[in-house]
C-alpha positions as CSV (number, residue, x, y, z in Angstrom):
1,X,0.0,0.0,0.0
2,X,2.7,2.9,0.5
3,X,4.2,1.8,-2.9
4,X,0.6,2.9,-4.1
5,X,1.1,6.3,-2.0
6,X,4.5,6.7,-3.1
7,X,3.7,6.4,-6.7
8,X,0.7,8.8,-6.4
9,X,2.7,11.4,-4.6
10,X,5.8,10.7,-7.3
11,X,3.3,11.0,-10.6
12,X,1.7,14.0,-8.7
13,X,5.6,15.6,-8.7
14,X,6.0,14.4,-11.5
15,X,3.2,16.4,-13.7
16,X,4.1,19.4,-10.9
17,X,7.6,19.9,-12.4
18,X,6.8,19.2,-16.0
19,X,8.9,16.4,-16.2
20,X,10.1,16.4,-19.8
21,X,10.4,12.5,-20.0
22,X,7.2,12.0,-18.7
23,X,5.6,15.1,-21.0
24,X,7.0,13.3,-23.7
25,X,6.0,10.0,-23.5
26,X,2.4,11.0,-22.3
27,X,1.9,13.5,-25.3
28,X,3.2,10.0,-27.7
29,X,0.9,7.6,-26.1
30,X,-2.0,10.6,-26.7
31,X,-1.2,10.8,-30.3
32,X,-0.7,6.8,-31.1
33,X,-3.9,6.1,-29.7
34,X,-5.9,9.0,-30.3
35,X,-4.7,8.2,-34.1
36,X,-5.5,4.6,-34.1
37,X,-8.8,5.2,-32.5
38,X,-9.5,7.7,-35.5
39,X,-8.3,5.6,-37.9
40,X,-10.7,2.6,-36.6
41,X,-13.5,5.2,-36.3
42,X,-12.9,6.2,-40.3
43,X,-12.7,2.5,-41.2
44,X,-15.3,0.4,-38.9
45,X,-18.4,2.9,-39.0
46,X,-18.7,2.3,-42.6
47,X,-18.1,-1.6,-42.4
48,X,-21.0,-1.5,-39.7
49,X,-22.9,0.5,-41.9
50,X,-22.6,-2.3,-44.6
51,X,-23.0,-5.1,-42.0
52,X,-26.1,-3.4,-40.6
53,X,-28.4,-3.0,-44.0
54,X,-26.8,-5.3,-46.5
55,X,-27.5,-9.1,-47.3
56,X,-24.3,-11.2,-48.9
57,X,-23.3,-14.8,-49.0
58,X,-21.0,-15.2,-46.2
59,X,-22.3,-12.1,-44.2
60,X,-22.8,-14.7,-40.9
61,X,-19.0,-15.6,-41.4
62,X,-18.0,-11.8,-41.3
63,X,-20.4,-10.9,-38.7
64,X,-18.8,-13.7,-36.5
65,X,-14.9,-12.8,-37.8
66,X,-16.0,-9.4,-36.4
67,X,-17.4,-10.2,-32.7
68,X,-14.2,-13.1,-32.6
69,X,-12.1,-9.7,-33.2
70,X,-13.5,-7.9,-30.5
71,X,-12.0,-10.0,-28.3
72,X,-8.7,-10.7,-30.4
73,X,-6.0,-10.8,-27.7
74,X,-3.4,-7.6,-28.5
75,X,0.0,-10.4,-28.7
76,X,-1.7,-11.8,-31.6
77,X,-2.6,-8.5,-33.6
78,X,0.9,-7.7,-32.5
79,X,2.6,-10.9,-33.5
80,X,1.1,-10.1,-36.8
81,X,1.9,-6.5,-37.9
82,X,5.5,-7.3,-36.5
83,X,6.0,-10.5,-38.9
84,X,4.2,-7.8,-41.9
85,X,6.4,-5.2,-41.0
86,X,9.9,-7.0,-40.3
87,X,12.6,-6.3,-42.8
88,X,11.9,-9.4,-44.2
89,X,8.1,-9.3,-44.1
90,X,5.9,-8.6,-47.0
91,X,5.6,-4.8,-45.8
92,X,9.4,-4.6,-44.7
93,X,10.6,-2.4,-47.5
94,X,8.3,0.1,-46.0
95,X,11.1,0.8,-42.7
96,X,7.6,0.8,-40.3
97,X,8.5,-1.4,-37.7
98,X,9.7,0.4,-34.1
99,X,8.3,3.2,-35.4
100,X,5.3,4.9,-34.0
101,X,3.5,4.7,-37.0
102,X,3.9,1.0,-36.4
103,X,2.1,1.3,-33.4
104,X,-0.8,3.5,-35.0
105,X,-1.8,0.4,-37.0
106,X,-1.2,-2.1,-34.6
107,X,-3.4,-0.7,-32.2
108,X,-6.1,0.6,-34.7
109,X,-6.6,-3.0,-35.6
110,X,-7.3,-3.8,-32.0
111,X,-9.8,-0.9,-31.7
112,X,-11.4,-1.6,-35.3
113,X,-13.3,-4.4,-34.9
114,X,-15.3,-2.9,-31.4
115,X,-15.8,0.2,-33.8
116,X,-17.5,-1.8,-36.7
117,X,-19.3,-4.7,-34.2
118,X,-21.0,-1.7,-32.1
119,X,-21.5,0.4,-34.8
120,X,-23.6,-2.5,-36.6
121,X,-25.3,-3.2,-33.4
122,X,-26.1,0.4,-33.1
123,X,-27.9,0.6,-36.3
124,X,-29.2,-3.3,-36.4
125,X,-31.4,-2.1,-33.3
126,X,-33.6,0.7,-34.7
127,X,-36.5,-0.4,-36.5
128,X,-36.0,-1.3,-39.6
129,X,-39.5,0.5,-41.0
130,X,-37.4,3.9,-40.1
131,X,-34.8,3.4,-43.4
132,X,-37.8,2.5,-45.6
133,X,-39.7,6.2,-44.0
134,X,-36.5,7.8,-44.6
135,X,-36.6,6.8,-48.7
136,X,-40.3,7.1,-48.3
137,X,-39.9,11.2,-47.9
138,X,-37.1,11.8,-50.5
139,X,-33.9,11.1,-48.7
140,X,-31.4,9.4,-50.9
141,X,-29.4,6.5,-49.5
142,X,-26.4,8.6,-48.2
143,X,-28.7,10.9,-46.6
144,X,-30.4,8.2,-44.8
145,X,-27.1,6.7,-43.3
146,X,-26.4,9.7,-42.0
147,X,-29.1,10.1,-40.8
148,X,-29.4,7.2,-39.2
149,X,-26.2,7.3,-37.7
150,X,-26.9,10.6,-35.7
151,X,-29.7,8.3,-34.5
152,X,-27.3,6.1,-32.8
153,X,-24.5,9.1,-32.2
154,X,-25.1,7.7,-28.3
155,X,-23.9,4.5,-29.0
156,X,-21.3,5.6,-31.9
157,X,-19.8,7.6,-29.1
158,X,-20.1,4.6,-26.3
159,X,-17.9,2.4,-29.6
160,X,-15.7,5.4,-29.6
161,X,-14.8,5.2,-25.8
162,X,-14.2,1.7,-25.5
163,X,-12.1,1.9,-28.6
164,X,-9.8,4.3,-27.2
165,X,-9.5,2.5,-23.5
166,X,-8.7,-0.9,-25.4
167,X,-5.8,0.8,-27.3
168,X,-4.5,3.0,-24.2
169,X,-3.8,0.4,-22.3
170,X,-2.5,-2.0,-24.4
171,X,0.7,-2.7,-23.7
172,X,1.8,-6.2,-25.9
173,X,1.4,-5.3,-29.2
174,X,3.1,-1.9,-29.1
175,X,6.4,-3.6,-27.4
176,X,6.5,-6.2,-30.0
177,X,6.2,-3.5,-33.2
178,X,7.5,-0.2,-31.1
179,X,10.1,-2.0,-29.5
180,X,10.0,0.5,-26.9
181,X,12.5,2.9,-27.8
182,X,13.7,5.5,-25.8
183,X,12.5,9.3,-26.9
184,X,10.8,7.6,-30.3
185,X,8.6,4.7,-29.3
186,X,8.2,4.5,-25.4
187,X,5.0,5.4,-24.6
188,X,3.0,5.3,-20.9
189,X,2.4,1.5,-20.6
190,X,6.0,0.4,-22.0
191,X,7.5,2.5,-19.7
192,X,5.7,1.0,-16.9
193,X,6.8,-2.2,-18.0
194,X,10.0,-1.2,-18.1
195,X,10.7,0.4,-14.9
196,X,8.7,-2.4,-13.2
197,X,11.2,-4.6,-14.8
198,X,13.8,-2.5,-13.1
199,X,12.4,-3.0,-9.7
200,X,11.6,1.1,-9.7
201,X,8.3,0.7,-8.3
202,X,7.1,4.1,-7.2
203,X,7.8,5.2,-10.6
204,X,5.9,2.4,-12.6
205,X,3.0,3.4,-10.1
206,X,3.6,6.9,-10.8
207,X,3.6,6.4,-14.9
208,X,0.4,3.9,-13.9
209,X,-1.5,7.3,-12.2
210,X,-0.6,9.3,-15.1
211,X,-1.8,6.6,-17.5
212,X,-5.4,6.6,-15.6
213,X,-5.7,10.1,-15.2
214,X,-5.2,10.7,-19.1
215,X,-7.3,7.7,-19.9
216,X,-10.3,9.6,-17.7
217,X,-9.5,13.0,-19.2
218,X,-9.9,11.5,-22.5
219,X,-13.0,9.9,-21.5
220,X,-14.8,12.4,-19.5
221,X,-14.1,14.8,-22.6
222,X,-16.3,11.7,-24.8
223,X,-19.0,11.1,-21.9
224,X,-19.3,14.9,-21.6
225,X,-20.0,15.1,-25.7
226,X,-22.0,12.4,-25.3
227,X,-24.2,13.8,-23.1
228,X,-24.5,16.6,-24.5
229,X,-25.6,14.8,-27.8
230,X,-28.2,13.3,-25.4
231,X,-30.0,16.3,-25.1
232,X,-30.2,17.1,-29.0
């Protein structure tokens, strides 16, 4: 328990002084998973949208790939993208790997398929006579999406939040393609990794309290916009 205390009063110094190694790997684990999460955002919604309203042979099998993904542990997705991305991998002539960009796609294809499964869950529940109302009164079919999707901006934004927390603290895939690299790829859960590895306890705890403070930052910004949307 004072390890706990210690580690709150050393993060709470910490963010006090400005402490440029912990400025810097906070603001990198910001940007890689406030990318990835867009990225999954731009790519999932309209796979949900697709999943939601159309009818294919082999829909069931995507459907299912999808809800299997949501639960796809981060090693694997990590494993993968790292055996893409080596220099002898299919995608090695790119230079990616242990790079943060490497990390931005590692941990958008963790948050991807909870963006696309509640998206289509989202739309899958409103009653189905609203689309054909929508066409009914003259809205084409990209205006009904939309449309449609503002319905379920509640639930879009509830996919956007659990997105986000699955990629900010995930900590396996971005050590196996980030590599954990001082000043380039180190970002708030490799470093706690690290120093716990080290035996520096107070400070893992510390870089642990900064880690949850950011995540509810990040997340009370979302709840507070979804709220809001509530009351549109």
């Amino acid at each position: 328990m004072e390890t706990i205390w210690a580690g709150i009063r050393e993060a709470t110094q910490l963010l006090l002084h400005r402490d440029p190694y912990v400025l810097e790997i906070t603001a990198l684990t910001l940007r890689v998973s406030g990318t990835a999460t867009l990225v999954a955002l731009v790519l999932g919604v309209p796979i949900g949208v697709a999943l939601a309203f159309l009818d294919f042979p082999g829909k069931s099998i995507i459907v299912a790939a999808v809800n299997t993904g949501m639960g796809l542990p981060p090693v694997v997705v990590g494993l993968v993208v790292a055996l893409m991305l080596w220099r002898s991998g299919p995608l090695g002539w790119l230079g990616l790997i242990y790079t943060p960009t490497a990390m931005v796609i590692a941990q958008a294809l963790i948050a991807w398929p909870l963006v696309t499964g509640l998206s289509m869950a989202a739309l899958q529940q409103l009653d189905p006579r609203l689309r054909w109302q929508l066409l009914g009164i003259g809205a084409s079919s990209w205006q009904m999406v939309l449309l449609l999707l503002w319905e379920t901006r509640l639930l879009l934004v509830a996919a956007i939040i659990a997105a986000f927390g699955a990629v900010i603290s995930e900590v396996g895939a971005s050590m196996m393609v980030g590599g954990n690299v001082a000043h380039h790829t180190r970002v708030l859960t490799t470093a706690t990794v690290l120093e716990t590895s080290k035996g520096n306890f107070a400070l893992a705890m510390a870089l642990s309290t900064i880690l949850l403070l950011l995540a509810y930052l990040v997340t009370f910004a979302l709840t507070s916009l979804q709220q809001r949307a509530r009351r549109l």
